[in-house]
ZAKEKE-236367 format. One record per residue (C-alpha): residue in three letters; y, x, z. Coordinates in nm, 2 decimals, padded with zeros to 4 digits, m for minus. Layout:
ATOM type      v      u      w
ATOM  ALA      Y      X      Z
...
END
This chain:
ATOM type      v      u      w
ATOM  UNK  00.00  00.00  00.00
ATOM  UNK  00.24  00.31  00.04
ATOM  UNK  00.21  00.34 m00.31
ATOM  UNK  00.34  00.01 m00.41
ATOM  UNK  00.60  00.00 m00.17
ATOM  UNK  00.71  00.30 m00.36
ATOM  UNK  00.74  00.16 m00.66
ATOM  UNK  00.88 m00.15 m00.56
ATOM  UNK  01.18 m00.04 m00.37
ATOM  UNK  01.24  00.24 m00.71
ATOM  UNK  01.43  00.52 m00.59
ATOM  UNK  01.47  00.81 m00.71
ATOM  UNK  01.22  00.89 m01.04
ATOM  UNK  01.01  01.14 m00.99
ATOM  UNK  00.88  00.97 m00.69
ATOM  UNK  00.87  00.66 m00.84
ATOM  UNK  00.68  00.85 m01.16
ATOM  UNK  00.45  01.07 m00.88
ATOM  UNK  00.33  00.73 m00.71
ATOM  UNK  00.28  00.55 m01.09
ATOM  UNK  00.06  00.85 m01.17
ATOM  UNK m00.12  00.84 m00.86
ATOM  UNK m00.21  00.49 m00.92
ATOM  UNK m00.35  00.54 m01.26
ATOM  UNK m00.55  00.80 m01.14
ATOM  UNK m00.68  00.58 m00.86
ATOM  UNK m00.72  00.28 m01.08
ATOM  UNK m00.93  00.47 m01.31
ATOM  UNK m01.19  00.43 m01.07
ATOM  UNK m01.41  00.12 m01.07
ATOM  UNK m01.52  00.17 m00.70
ATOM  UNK m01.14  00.18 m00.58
ATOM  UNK m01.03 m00.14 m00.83
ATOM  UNK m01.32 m00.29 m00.69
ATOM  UNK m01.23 m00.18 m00.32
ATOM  UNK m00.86 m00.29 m00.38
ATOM  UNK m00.96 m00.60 m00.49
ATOM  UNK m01.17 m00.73 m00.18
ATOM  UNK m00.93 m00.58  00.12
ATOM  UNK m00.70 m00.88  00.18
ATOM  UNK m00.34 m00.80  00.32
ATOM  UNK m00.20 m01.10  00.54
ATOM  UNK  00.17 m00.99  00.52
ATOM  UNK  00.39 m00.77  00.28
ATOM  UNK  00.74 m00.78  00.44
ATOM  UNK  00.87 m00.53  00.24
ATOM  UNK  00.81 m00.81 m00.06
ATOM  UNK  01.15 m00.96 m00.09
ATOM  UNK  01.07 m01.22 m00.37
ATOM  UNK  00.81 m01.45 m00.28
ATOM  UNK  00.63 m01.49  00.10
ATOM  UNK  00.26 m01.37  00.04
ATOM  UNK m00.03 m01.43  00.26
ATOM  UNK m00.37 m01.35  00.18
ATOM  UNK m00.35 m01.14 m00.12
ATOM  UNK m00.60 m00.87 m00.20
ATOM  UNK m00.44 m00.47 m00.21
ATOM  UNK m00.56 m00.55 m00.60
ATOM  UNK m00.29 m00.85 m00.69
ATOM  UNK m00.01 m00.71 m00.49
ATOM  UNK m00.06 m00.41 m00.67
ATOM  UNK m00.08 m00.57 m01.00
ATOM  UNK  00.24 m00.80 m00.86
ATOM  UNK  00.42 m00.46 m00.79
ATOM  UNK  00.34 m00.29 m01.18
ATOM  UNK  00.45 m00.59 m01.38
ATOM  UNK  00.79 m00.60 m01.21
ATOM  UNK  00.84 m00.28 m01.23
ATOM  UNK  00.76 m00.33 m01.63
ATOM  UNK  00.97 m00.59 m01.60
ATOM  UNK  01.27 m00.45 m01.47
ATOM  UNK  01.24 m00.13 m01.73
ATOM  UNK  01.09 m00.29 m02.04
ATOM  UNK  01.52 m00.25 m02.15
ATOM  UNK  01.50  00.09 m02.10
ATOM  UNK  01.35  00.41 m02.34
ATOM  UNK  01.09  00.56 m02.05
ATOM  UNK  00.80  00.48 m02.27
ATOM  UNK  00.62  00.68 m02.02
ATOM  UNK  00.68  00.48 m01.72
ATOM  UNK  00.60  00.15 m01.92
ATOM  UNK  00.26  00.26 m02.07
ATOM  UNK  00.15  00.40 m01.71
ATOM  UNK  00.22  00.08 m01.58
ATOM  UNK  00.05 m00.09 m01.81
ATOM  UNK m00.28  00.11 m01.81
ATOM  UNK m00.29  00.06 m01.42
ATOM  UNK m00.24 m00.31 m01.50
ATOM  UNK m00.53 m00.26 m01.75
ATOM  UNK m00.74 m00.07 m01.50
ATOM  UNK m00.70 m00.33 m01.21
ATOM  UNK m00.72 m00.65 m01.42
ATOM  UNK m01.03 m00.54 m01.59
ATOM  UNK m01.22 m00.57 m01.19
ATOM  UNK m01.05 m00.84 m01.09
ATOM  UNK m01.20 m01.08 m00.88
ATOM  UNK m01.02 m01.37 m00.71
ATOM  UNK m00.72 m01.27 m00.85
ATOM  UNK m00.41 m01.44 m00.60
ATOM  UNK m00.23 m01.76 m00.81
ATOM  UNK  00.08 m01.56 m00.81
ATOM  UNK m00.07 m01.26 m00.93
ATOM  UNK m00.20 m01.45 m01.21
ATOM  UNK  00.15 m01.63 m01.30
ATOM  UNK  00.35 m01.29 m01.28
ATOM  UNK  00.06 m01.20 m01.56
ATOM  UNK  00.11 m01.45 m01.79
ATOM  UNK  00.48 m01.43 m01.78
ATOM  UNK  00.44 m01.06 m01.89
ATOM  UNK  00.20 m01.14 m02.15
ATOM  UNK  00.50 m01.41 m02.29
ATOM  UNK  00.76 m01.23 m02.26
ATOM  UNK  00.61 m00.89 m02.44
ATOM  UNK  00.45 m01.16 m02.72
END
Protein backbone atom coordinates (compact mmCIF):
# COMPACT_ATOMS: atom_id res chain seq x y z
CA UNK A 1 0.00 0.00 0.00
CA UNK A 2 3.13 2.42 0.38
CA UNK A 3 3.38 2.11 -3.12
CA UNK A 4 0.14 3.43 -4.14
CA UNK A 5 -0.04 6.01 -1.68
CA UNK A 6 3.00 7.13 -3.63
CA UNK A 7 1.62 7.38 -6.62
CA UNK A 8 -1.54 8.75 -5.56
CA UNK A 9 -0.37 11.82 -3.74
CA UNK A 10 2.42 12.41 -7.07
CA UNK A 11 5.22 14.27 -5.93
CA UNK A 12 8.12 14.67 -7.08
CA UNK A 13 8.93 12.24 -10.39
CA UNK A 14 11.36 10.12 -9.86
CA UNK A 15 9.65 8.81 -6.94
CA UNK A 16 6.64 8.66 -8.38
CA UNK A 17 8.47 6.83 -11.58
CA UNK A 18 10.73 4.53 -8.76
CA UNK A 19 7.25 3.30 -7.12
CA UNK A 20 5.53 2.78 -10.93
CA UNK A 21 8.53 0.63 -11.68
CA UNK A 22 8.41 -1.19 -8.64
CA UNK A 23 4.91 -2.14 -9.19
CA UNK A 24 5.39 -3.48 -12.56
CA UNK A 25 8.01 -5.51 -11.40
CA UNK A 26 5.81 -6.83 -8.63
CA UNK A 27 2.80 -7.22 -10.84
CA UNK A 28 4.73 -9.26 -13.15
CA UNK A 29 4.29 -11.92 -10.67
CA UNK A 30 1.17 -14.12 -10.70
CA UNK A 31 1.65 -15.17 -7.02
CA UNK A 32 1.76 -11.37 -5.82
CA UNK A 33 -1.36 -10.34 -8.28
CA UNK A 34 -2.91 -13.25 -6.93
CA UNK A 35 -1.77 -12.27 -3.18
CA UNK A 36 -2.89 -8.60 -3.82
CA UNK A 37 -6.04 -9.55 -4.89
CA UNK A 38 -7.25 -11.71 -1.77
CA UNK A 39 -5.79 -9.35 1.19
CA UNK A 40 -8.75 -7.01 1.78
CA UNK A 41 -8.02 -3.40 3.22
CA UNK A 42 -10.97 -1.97 5.43
CA UNK A 43 -9.91 1.71 5.15
CA UNK A 44 -7.66 3.89 2.82
CA UNK A 45 -7.80 7.36 4.43
CA UNK A 46 -5.26 8.70 2.44
CA UNK A 47 -8.08 8.09 -0.58
CA UNK A 48 -9.59 11.49 -0.88
CA UNK A 49 -12.16 10.70 -3.70
CA UNK A 50 -14.49 8.06 -2.76
CA UNK A 51 -14.86 6.33 1.01
CA UNK A 52 -13.66 2.62 0.43
CA UNK A 53 -14.31 -0.29 2.63
CA UNK A 54 -13.46 -3.72 1.79
CA UNK A 55 -11.38 -3.50 -1.17
CA UNK A 56 -8.73 -5.95 -2.05
CA UNK A 57 -4.74 -4.38 -2.13
CA UNK A 58 -5.54 -5.59 -6.02
CA UNK A 59 -8.52 -2.95 -6.86
CA UNK A 60 -7.10 -0.14 -4.86
CA UNK A 61 -4.09 -0.60 -6.72
CA UNK A 62 -5.74 -0.84 -10.03
CA UNK A 63 -7.98 2.36 -8.60
CA UNK A 64 -4.60 4.24 -7.94
CA UNK A 65 -2.89 3.44 -11.76
CA UNK A 66 -5.91 4.45 -13.75
CA UNK A 67 -6.02 7.88 -12.08
CA UNK A 68 -2.80 8.36 -12.30
CA UNK A 69 -3.28 7.60 -16.26
CA UNK A 70 -5.89 9.68 -16.03
CA UNK A 71 -4.48 12.71 -14.67
CA UNK A 72 -1.33 12.45 -17.33
CA UNK A 73 -2.92 10.92 -20.41
CA UNK A 74 -2.50 15.18 -21.54
CA UNK A 75 0.90 15.02 -21.04
CA UNK A 76 4.09 13.48 -23.36
CA UNK A 77 5.63 10.93 -20.47
CA UNK A 78 4.79 8.03 -22.67
CA UNK A 79 6.77 6.19 -20.16
CA UNK A 80 4.77 6.75 -17.23
CA UNK A 81 1.54 6.02 -19.24
CA UNK A 82 2.59 2.60 -20.71
CA UNK A 83 4.01 1.53 -17.13
CA UNK A 84 0.78 2.24 -15.81
CA UNK A 85 -0.86 0.53 -18.09
CA UNK A 86 1.15 -2.78 -18.15
CA UNK A 87 0.58 -2.85 -14.20
CA UNK A 88 -3.09 -2.42 -14.99
CA UNK A 89 -2.60 -5.33 -17.47
CA UNK A 90 -0.65 -7.41 -15.03
CA UNK A 91 -3.33 -6.95 -12.07
CA UNK A 92 -6.47 -7.23 -14.21
CA UNK A 93 -5.42 -10.31 -15.94
CA UNK A 94 -5.69 -12.24 -11.91
CA UNK A 95 -8.45 -10.53 -10.90
CA UNK A 96 -10.82 -12.05 -8.78
CA UNK A 97 -13.74 -10.19 -7.15
CA UNK A 98 -12.70 -7.16 -8.51
CA UNK A 99 -14.36 -4.07 -6.02
CA UNK A 100 -17.64 -2.31 -8.13
CA UNK A 101 -15.56 0.81 -8.07
CA UNK A 102 -12.64 -0.68 -9.27
CA UNK A 103 -14.48 -2.00 -12.06
CA UNK A 104 -16.25 1.47 -12.96
CA UNK A 105 -12.92 3.54 -12.84
CA UNK A 106 -11.98 0.64 -15.56
CA UNK A 107 -14.53 1.10 -17.92
CA UNK A 108 -14.27 4.80 -17.81
CA UNK A 109 -10.60 4.43 -18.92
CA UNK A 110 -11.40 1.97 -21.49
CA UNK A 111 -14.10 5.01 -22.86
CA UNK A 112 -12.32 7.56 -22.59
CA UNK A 113 -8.86 6.06 -24.44
CA UNK A 114 -11.64 4.53 -27.21
Amino acid sequence: LPLAKCLYKGGDGATVYMALVIILILTSETVVVDSLHSQLVDDVSWFSERILHGISQGSLLIVVLVRTVKANIRTPQTYLLTNCLAAIYNLSAGAKGMHTYCSQRLIALVEMLN
